[in-house]
Each structure stands twice: as structure tokens, then as C-alpha cells.
N, C-alpha and C positions, 0 to 999 in steps of 0.2 A: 504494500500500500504506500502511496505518493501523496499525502498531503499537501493542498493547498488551497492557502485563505482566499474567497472572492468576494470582493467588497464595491457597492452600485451604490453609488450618490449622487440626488441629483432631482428636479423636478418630478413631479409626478406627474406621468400621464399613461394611457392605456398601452397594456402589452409591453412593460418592462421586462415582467419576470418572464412571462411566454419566451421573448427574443434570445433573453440569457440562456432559458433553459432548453431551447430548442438546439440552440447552438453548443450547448454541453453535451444533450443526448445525442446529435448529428457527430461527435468527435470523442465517443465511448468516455465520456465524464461523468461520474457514478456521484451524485447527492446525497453525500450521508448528514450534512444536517444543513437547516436552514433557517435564519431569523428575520422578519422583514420588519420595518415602520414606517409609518408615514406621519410627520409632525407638521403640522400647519401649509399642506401642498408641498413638503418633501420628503421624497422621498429615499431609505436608506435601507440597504442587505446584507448580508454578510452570510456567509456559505462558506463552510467547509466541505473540498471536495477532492475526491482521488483521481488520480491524474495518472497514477500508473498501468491503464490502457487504452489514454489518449494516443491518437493517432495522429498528434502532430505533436516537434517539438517544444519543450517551456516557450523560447522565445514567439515562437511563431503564436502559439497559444495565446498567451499574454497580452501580443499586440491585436490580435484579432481580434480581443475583448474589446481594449482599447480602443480599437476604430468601430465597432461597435454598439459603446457608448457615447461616443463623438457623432454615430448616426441620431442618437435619442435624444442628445443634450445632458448626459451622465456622463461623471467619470466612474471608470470599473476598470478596477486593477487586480493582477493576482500576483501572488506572492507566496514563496515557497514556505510551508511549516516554520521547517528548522530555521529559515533564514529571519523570518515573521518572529519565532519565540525568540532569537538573538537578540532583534531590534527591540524587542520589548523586554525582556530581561532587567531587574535593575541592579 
């Protein structure tokens, strides 16, 4: 298993989570958990997700998010476990 963090911030409007999730199931990204909120028309996610039989690699992965929430008006990033628990570590 391939842990990583995916985090959607950003306006709210219809078929966020669809687009995300379409495009995880489209590139064998397994959802084992997910948290969503919407605070005063924003919107925010955060997913934990296995990556270990994605069929593309991190980088390409990553930015495809990337430009994917640059379609919506979100930014959404992913970011490796290990590297995610470092940066937060205190």
C-alpha cells in the first residue's frame, strides 16, 4: 500500500467530488477514506488514498490533479504519506 494525502480547496460548485473521483477510479486509485466540508460556499476535502496500482506515475498523477482543479477553480494537491507526516512532524 502507497499512501497519499489529496486535498480540494476551493469554491463550491457542482461535481467536485464526481470529477476527483472519476478520475481516481479511471487510474486504479483505491478511496480508503474520505472527509468533505463546505463552510460559507467553500469548499474543502481531504482523502486518503492508495496509489500503489495507479497506472500513472506520482509526478504525472499529481499534476493531472493539479490541472484538474485549475479546470474547476480549486486547488488539489497530492502529497506522498511519508513525505506529508515529515512536513508535519514537530
Amino acid at each position: 500500500m502507497k499512501k497519499t494525502v489529496v486535498t480540494v480547496v476551493g469554491k463550491d460548485s457542482v461535481g467536485i467530488i464526481a470529477k476527483v473521483c472519476t478520475y481516481l477510479a479511471n487510474n486504479s486509485v483505491n478511496i480508503l477514506d474520505i472527509s468533505q466540508t463546505i463552510v460559507d460556499g467553500f469548499f474543502n476535502m481531504m482523502m486518503i488514498v492508495d496509489v500503489a496500482e495507479c497506472s500513472k506515475d506520482f509526478e504525472t498523477f499529481s499534476h493531472e490533479l493539479e490541472q484538474i482543479g485549475e479546470e474547476m477553480g480549486c486547488i488539489i494537491k497530492a502529497q506522498r504519506e511519508d513525505i506529508f507526516d515529515s512536513m508535519h512532524r514537530i
